[in-house]
N, C-alpha and C positions, 0 to 999 in steps of 0.2 A: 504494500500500500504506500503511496504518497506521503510524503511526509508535509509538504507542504499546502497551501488552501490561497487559492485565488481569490481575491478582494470580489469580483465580479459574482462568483459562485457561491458566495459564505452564505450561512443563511440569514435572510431578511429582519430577523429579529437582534443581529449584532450590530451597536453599534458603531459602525466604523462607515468611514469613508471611500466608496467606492472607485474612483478614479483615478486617483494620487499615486496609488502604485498597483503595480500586475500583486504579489501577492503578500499576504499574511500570516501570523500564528494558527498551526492549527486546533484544535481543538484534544485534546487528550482523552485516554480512557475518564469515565467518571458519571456524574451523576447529570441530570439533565437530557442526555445522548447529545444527537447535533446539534439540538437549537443552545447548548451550552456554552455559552461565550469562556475564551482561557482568561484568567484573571490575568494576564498581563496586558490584555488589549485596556482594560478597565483602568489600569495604573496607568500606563502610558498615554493610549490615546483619548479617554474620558477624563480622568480624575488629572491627570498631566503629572502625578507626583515621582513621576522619574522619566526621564528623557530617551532611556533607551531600554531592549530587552535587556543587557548587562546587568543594566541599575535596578531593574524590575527582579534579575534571578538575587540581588545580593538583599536588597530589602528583605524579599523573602526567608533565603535562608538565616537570616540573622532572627526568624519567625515574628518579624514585624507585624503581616499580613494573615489574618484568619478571615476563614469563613465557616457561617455558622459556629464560630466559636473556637475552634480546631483550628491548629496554622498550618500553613496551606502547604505542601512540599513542591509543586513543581508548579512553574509558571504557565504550562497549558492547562490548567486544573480547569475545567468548565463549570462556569458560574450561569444558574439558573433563575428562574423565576421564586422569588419571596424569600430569594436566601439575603443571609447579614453578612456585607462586607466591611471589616473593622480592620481599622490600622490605628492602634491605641496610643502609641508611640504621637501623634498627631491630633489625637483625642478627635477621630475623625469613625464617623456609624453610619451605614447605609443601607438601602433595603432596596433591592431590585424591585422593579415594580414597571408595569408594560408602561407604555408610552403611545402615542397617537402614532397610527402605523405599524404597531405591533413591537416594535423598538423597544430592548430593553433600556434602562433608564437606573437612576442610583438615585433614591429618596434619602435625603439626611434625616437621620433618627436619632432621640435621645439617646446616649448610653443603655439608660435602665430598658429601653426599645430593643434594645440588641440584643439582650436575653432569651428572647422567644421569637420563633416563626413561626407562619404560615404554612399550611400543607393542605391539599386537595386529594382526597379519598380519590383516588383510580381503581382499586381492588379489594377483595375481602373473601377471606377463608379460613376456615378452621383448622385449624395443627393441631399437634397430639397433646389430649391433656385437656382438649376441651376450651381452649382458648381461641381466642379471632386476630389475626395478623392483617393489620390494616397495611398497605401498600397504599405508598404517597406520591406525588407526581413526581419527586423527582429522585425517586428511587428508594428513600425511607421505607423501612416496615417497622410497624409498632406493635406488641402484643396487648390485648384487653382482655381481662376475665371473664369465664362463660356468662357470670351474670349481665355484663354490658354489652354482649352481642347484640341484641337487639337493638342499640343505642348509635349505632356508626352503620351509616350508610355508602354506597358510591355517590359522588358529587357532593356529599359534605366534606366541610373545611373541619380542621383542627389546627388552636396553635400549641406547638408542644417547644417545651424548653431545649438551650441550644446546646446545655451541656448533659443534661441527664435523659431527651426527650421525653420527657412526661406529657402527658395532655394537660393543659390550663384551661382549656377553654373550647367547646364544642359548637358549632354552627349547620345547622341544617338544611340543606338546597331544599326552597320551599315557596312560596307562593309569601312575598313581603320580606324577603330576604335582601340583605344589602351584597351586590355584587358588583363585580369591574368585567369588563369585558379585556379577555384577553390575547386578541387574535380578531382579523375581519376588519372591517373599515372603521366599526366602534373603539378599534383597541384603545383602553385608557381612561374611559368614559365609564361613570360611576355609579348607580343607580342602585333602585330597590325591583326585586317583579313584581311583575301585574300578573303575569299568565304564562303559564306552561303551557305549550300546546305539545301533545301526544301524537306524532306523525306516524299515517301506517307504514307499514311495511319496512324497511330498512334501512329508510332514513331518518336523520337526528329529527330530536324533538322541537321547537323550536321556543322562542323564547321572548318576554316583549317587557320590555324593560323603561322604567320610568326615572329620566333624570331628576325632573322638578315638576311642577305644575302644566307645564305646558310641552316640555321637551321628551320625548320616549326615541327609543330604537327597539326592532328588532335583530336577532341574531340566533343563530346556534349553539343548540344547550353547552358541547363542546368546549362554546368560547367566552363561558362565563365562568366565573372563577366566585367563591360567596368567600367575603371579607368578613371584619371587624371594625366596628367604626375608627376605633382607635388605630388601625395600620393606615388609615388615612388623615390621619390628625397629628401625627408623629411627627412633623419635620422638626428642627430644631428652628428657637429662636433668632441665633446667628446669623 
């Protein structure tokens, strides 16, 4: 396989500059798959706090640079959706979060914000023992005792903490649920639903979503993502 990734080809969700050069960082084994941006594109070409790949591998190794809490070992480490990128060292906390266009993006967060993420139920099953293994979007699994199987759906959100993953707090994709659209011409645009709609046959469900009083979109069940008010209220005051 290629070691390298064309600026032209990367996917739509990194963001980088498309034209400036033929090509780029690629993307590493890890969590997220492809749409997983490497944390050095972020240092470098987002956040600008190092000028070159060089200064981006020694920040790291010195374990300046974590995410979700853990420091990060290799600069193509791919960085996903609602993960925490912290460089402490700079008393500096961010939270991926889509952007218009589907564009990933770095929300300043407080400190105390950094603590826990975001995760979107993709899967669920039971392992041995009678327990439920929740499977996260970007590759988390979490165990839950028999008694709370019933309790965690697909398309709900949990945030669970970033050093022990505990669940904190439970969200259920549901009819008055607050959600971002994460993906589609909506990406980044923030609402509550109105209405599920149930599509036959084998296509997604679809979904209609209300910004404010007057503004709605629809979209694909797919490309809503159900929040916490609070991961929208997070930025710092700096």
């Amino acid at each position: 396989m290629t070691r390298h990734q064309k600026r032209l080809s990367a996917p739509r969700t990194w963001p980088i500059e498309r034209k400036t050069q033929t090509f780029t960082v690629k993307a590493g084994a890890g969590p997220h798959g492809e749409a997983g941006v490497p944390v050095v594109i972020l240092l470098r070409d987002v956040l600008g706090v190092v000028d070159t790949r060089r200064e981006a591998r020694y920040a790291i190794g010195t374990g300046g640079v974590q995410i979700n809490g853990a420091p990060v070992r290799r600069d193509d480490r791919p960085v996903g959706l609602f993960d925490i990128l912290s460089i402490p060292d700079r008393d500096e906390y961010y939270r991926v979060f889509p952007d218009e266009g589907g564009r990933l993006a770095l929300t300043p967060i407080d400190p105390a914000a950094a603590t826990s993420r975001l995760g979107r139920i993709v899967g669920k099953q039971t392992v041995d023992g009678g327990a439920t293994q929740l499977a996260l979007h970007d590759g988390t699994t979490l165990r839950v005792p028999p008694a709370e199987t019933a309790t965690y759906h697909t398309k709900d959100s949990v945030i669970i903490t970033t050093d022990t993953r505990e669940i904190e707090a439970h969200f259920p994709y549901e009819e008055g649920a607050l959600v971002t659209a994460v993906d589609g011409q909506h990406a980044g645009e923030i609402g509550e639903i109105e209405t599920i709609t149930v599509t036959a046959g084998s296509g997604p469900n679809t979904v209609r979503v209300a910004v404010d009083a007057d503004t709605h979109f629809e979209t694909i069940e797919p490309y809503v993502v159900v929040i916490d008010e609070q991961f929208t209220e997070g930025d710092t005051d700096e």
